[in-house]
C-alpha positions in Angstrom: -41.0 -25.5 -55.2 -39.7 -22.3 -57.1 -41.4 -19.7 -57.2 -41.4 -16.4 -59.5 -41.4 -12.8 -58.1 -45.2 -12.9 -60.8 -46.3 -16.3 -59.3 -45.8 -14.5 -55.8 -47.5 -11.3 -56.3 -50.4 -13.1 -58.0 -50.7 -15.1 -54.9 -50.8 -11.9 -52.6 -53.3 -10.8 -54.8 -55.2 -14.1 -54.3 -55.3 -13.9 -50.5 -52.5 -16.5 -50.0 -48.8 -15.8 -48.6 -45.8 -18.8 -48.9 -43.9 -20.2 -46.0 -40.9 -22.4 -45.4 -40.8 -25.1 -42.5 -37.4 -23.8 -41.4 -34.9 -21.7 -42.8 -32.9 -24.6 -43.9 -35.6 -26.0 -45.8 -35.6 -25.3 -49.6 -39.5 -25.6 -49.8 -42.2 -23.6 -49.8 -45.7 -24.0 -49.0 -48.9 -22.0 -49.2 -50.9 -20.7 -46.5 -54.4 -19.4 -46.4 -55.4 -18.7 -42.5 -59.0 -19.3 -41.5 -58.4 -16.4 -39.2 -56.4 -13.4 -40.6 -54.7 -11.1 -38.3 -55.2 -7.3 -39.4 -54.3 -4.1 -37.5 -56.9 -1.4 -39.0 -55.5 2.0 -39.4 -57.8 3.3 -37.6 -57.8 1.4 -34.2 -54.2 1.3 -33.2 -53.7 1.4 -29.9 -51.2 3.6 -28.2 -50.7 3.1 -24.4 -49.2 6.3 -22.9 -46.0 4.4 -21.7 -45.7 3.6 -26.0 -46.6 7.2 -26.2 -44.1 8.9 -23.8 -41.3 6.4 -25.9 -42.3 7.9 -29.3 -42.3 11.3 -28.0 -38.4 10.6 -26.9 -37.2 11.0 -30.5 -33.5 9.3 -29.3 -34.3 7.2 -32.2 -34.2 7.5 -36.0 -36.5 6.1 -38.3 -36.3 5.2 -42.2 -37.6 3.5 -45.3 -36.1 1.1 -47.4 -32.2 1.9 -46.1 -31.7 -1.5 -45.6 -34.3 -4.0 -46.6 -31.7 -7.1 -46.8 -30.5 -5.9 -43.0 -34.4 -6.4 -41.8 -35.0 -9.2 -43.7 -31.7 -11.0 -42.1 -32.8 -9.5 -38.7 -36.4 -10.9 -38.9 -34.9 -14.3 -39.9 -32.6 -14.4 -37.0 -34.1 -16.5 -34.6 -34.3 -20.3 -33.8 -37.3 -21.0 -35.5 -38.0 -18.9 -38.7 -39.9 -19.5 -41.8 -37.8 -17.2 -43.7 -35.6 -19.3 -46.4 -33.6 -18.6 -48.8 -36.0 -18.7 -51.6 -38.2 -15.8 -49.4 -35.1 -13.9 -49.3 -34.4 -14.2 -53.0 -38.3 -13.3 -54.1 -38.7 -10.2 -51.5 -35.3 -9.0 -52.4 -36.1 -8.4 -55.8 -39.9 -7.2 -55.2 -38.1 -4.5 -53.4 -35.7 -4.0 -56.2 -38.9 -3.9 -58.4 -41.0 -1.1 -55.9 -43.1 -3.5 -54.3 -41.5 -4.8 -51.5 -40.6 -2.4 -48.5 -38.8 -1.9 -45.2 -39.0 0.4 -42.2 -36.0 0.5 -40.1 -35.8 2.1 -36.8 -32.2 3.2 -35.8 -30.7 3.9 -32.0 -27.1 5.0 -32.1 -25.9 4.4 -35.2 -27.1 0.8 -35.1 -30.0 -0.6 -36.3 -32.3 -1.6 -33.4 -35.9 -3.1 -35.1 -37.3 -3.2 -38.3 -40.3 -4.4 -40.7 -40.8 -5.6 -43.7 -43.9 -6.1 -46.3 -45.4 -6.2 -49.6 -47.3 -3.2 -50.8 -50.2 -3.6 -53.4 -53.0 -1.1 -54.2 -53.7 0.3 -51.0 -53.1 -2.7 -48.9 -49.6 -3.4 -47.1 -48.9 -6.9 -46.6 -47.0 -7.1 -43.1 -44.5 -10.4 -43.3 -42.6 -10.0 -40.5 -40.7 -7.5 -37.6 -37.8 -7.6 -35.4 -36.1 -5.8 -32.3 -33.1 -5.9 -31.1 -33.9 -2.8 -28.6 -36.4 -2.5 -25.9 -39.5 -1.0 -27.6 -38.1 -1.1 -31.3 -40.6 -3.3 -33.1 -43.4 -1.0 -31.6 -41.9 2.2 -32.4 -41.6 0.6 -36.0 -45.0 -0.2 -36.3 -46.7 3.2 -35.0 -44.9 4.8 -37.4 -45.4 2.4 -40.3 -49.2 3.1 -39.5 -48.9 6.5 -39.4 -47.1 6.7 -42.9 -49.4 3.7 -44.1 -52.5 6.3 -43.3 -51.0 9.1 -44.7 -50.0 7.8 -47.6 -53.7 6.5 -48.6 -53.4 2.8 -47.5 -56.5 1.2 -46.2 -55.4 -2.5 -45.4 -52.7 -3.9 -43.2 -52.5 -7.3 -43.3 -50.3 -8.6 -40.1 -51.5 -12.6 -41.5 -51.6 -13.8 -38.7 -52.4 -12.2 -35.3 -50.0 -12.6 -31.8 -50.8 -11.4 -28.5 -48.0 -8.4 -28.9 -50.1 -7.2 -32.2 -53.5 -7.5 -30.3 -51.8 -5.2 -27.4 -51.5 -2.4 -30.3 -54.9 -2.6 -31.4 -54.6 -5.9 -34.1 -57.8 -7.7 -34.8 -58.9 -11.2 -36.1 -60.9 -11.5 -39.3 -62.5 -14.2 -41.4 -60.7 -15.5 -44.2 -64.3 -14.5 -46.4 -64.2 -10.8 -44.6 -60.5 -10.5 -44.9 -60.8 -11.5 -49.3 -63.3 -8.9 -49.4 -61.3 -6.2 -47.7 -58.7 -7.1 -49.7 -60.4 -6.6 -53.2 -61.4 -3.4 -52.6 -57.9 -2.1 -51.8 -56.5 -3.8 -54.6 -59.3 -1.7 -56.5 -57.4 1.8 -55.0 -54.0 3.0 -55.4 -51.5 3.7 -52.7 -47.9 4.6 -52.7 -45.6 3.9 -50.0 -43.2 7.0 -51.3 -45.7 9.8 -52.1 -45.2 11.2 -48.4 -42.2 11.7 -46.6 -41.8 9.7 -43.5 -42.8 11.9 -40.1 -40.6 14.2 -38.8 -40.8 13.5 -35.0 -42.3 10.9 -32.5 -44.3 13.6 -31.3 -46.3 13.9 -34.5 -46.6 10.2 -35.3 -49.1 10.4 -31.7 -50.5 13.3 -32.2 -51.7 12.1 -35.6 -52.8 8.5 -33.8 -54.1 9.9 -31.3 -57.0 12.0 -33.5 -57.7 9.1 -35.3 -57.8 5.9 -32.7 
């Protein structure tokens, strides 16, 4: 099954996402969850030891520096559904502007990252890695934070895991989750019309006033 970087966005757009069996398997398959996992902007949760971490700032924190590097590092694992085909289509949706990553640095190296597919004002969340205690987390505060900020009203995690439900991710219908998803594909968003935050500190302050 190959797909094209159009085919793909159109089935975003439609509410279903592709995955492979394996990363050695060349095909893809379509999957629309009964139950979609979500993490509403509004509601994530910040513990105060995820708190006191963030406020640390012995980390540094970007966007789209290196999209292939997260992609590679969320692949890396023994079971991944990340082939080569999703590599080739979400590399050159983020050559394009629509696919993005958020890497999180910690000394020099690059310690945890995500990756997703922005449309209208709803971010499609594929899929996160850490290779540092902490990293994935600090990834996604911030990646809500800018997500807020920059006038997003959907995060889409797919499916939902008990580390997304400890930071505040939710379960939704498939029917509930279509409908939140046509209305943000009805507003525009853009991932690059703010700059990133400048400190830990004021990613939870800003979390804080709105959680």
């Amino acid at each position: 099954m190959s797909l094209t970087p159009e085919l793909l966005l159109h089935a975003y757009r439609s509410g279903v996402f592709p995955m492979a069996e394996t990363r050695d398997d060349p095909d893809l398959f379509w999957v629309d969850p009964r139950r979609r996992g979500i993490i509403p902007l509004d509601g994530f949760h910040l513990s105060r030891s995820l708190a006191r971490r963030l406020r640390r700032d012995d980390y540094q924190v970007t966007l789209n520096r290196a999209f292939a590097a997260v992609m590679e590092g969320c692949a890396d694992r023994n079971e991944t559904w990340i082939n080569e085909e999703i590599l080739r289509l979400f590399t050159t949706l983020h050559q394009r502007g629509h696919a993005h990553s958020l890497e999180v640095w910690m000394d020099g190296q690059l310690a945890g990252g995500i990756y997703g597919l922005a449309m209208g004002s709803a971010f499609c969340g594929e899929s996160m890695f850490s290779r540092r205690r902490d990293a994935s987390k600090i990834a996604l505060a911030w990646l809500v934070d800018h997500l807020r900020r920059c006038g997003f009203t959907l995060f889409d995690t797919q499916f939902l895991t008990a580390h997304l439900a400890s930071l505040g991710g939710i379960e939704v219908s498939r029917a509930r989750y279509k409908m939140m998803l046509e209305d943000a594909l009805t507003r525009e968003a853009d991932l690059l019309s703010h700059p990133l935050a400048d400190s830990g500190h004021s990613v939870v302050q800003r979390i804080t006033q709105t959680s």
